[in-house]
C-alpha positions as CSV (number, residue, x, y, z in Angstrom):
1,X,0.0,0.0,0.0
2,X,0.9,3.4,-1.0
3,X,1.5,6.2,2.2
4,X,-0.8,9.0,1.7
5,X,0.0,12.0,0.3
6,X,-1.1,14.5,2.3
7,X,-1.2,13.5,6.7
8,X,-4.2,15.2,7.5
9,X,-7.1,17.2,6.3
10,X,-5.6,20.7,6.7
11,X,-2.5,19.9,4.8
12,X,-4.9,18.7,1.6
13,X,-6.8,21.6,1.9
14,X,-3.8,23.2,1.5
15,X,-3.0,21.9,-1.7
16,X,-6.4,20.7,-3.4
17,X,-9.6,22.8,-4.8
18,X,-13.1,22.3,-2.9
19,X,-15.8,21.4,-5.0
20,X,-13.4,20.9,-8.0
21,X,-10.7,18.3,-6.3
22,X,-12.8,17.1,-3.8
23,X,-16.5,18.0,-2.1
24,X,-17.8,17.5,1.4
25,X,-21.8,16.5,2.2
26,X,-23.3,15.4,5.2
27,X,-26.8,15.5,6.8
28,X,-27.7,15.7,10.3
29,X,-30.8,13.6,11.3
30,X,-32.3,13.1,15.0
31,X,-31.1,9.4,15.5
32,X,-27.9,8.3,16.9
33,X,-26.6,6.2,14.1
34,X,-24.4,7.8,11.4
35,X,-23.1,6.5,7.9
36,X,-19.3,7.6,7.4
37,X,-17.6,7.3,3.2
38,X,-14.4,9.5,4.0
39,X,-12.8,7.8,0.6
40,X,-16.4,8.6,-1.3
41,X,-16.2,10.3,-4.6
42,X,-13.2,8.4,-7.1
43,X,-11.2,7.3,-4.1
44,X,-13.0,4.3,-3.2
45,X,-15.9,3.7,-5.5
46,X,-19.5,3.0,-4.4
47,X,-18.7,3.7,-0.7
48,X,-20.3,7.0,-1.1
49,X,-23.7,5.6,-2.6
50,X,-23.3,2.2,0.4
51,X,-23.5,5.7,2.9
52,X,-26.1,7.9,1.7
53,X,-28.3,4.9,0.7
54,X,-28.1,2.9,4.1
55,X,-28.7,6.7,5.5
56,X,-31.9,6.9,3.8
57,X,-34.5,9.7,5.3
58,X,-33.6,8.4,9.0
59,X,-30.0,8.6,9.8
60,X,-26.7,10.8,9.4
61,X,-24.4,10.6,6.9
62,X,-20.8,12.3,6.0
63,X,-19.2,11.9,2.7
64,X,-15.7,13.0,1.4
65,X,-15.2,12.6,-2.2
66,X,-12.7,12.7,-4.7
67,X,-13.8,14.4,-8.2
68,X,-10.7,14.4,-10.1
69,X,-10.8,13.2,-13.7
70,X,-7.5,10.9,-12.3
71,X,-5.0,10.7,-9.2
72,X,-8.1,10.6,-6.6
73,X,-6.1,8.4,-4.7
74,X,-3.8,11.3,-4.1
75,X,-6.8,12.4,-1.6
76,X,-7.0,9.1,0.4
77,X,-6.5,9.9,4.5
78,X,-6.5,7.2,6.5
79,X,-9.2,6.6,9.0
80,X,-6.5,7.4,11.7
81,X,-5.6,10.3,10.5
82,X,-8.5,11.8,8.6
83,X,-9.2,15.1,10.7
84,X,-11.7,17.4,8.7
85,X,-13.4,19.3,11.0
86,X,-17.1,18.6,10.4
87,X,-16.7,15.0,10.5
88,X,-15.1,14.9,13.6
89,X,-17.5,17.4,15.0
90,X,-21.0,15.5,13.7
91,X,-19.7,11.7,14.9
92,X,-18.6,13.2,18.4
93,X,-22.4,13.8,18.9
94,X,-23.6,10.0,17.5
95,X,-23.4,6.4,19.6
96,X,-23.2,4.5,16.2
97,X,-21.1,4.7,13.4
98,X,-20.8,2.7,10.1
99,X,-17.6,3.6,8.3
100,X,-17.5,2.2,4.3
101,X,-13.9,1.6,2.8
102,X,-12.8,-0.6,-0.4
103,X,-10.4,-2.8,-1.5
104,X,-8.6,-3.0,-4.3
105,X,-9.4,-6.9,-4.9
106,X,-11.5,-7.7,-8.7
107,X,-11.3,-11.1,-8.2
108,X,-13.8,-11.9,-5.1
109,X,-17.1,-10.1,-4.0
110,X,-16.6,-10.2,-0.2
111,X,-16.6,-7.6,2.9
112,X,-14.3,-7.4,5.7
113,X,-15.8,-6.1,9.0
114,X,-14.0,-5.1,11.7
115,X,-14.1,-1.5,14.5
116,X,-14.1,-1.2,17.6
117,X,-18.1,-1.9,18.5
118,X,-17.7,-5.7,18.5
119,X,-21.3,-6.5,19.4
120,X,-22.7,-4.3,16.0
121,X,-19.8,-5.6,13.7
122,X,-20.9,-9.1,14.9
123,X,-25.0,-7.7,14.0
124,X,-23.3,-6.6,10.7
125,X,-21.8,-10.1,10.2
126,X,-24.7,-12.0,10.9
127,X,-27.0,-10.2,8.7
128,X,-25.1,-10.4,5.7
129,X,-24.4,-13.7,6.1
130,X,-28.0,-14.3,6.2
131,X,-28.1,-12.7,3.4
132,X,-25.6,-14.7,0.9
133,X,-23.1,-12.4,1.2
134,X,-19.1,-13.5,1.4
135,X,-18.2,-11.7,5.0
136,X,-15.5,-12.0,7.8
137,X,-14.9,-10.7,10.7
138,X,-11.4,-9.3,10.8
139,X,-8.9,-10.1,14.3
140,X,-7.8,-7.0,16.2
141,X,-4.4,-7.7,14.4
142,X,-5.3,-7.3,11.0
143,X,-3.8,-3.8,9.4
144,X,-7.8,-3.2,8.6
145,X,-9.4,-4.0,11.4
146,X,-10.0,-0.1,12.5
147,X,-10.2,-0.5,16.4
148,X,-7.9,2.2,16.9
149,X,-9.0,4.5,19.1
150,X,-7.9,7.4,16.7
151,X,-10.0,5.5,13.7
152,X,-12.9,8.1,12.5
153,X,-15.7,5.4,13.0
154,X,-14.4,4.5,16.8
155,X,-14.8,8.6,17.8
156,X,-18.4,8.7,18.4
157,X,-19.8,9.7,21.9
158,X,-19.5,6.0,22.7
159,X,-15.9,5.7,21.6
160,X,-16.6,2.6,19.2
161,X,-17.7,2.1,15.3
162,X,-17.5,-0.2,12.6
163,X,-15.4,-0.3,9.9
164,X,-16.4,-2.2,6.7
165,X,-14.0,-3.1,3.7
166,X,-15.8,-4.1,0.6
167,X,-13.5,-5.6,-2.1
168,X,-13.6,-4.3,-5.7
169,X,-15.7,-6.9,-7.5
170,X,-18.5,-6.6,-4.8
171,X,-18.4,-3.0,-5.3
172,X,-18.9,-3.2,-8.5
173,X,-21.6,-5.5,-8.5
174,X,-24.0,-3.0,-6.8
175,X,-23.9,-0.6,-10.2
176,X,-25.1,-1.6,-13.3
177,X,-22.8,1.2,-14.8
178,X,-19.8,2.0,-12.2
179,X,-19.1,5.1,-13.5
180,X,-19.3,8.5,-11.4
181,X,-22.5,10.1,-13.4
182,X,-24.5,6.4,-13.7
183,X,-23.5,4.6,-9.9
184,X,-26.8,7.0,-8.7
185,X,-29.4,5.6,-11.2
186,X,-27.9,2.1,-11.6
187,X,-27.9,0.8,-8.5
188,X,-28.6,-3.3,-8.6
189,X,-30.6,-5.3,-6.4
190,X,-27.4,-6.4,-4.7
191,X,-26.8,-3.4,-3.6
192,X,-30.5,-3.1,-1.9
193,X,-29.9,-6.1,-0.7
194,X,-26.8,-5.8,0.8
195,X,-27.6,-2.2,2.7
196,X,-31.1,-3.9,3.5
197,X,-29.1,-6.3,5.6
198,X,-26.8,-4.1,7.4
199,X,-29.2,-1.7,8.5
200,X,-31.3,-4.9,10.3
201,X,-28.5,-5.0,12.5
202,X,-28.8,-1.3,13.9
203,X,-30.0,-0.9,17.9
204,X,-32.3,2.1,17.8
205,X,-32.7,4.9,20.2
């Protein structure tokens, strides 16, 4: 894996154009549960769509995308460091957090799970499994298993989140056309399916 280019929010903000390199959108609804896709946009395909469509009417979401043409990887902060201030604002103020990442793998549809909220990653688990879906639940050891305690989805008001890694072939799967203007209107029935599942597992205020 590639180190970042930039260490923190500030630093790319520094360097990159809003709402020509990269755009921010969030919404604030009264539940405790928020939806997190800080690699949205060309970073990490389809996360951004997974958040704002598990969201729905009832609960929060944040987004941070990437809208280059190319290099969008160049805007890629890692959960442990990614620092912008709304996001870390609007999760302070949730209990529940579901963070979407991807993985650069074409050749298996299949989602790793891991954060620090062990009892709704194990929900997560259980429902997508239930659902046909190809899911793990990664060890604390594993380099993607986001229980830091500096991870983005683990800095809610109950210090704990969860982290889901979706490989590239599953991500794909959920668009008919996996392209940045068509992933809205395309969306498959995998992909209902899939966010169908993971929001069963939610506790609700």
């Amino acid at each position: 894996m590639m180190p970042d280019k930039y260490a923190s929010f500030s630093e790319l903000a520094s360097y990159e154009v809003y709402n020509q390199d990269y755009k921010i959108q969030f919404e604030i609804r009264p539940s405790n549960i928020i939806m997190l896709a800080i690699h949205g946009g060309g970073i990490e395909t389809g996360t951004s769509e997974l958040a704002v469509g598990l969201a729905g009417n009832e609960y929060s979401y944040y987004i941070f995308e990437g809208l280059k043409k190319s290099g969008n990887a160049d805007l890629h902060i890692t959960s442990t460091h990614f620092d912008e201030p709304h996001a870390l604002t609007i999760i302070s103020k949730e209990d529940y957090a579901v963070s979407f990442h991807g993985y650069n793998d074409k050749s298996e549809k299949h989602t790793k799970i891991g954060g620090a909220d062990k009892a709704l990653r194990s929900k997560v688990h259980e429902a997508l499994v239930s659902k046909g879906f190809s899911t793990e639940i990664l060890s604390d050891q594993d380099r993607f298993s986001g229980t830091s305690p500096r991870n983005i989805t683990n800095k809610t008001a109950r210090r704990m989140g969860v982290q889901i890694e979706i490989s590239k072939a599953q991500r794909e799967a959920f668009f008919a056309t996996n392209t940045r203007n068509e992933r809205k209107n395309s969306k498959t029935q995998e992909f209902f399916e899939y966010i169908s599942a993971i929001r069963s597992a939610f506790p609700l205020r």
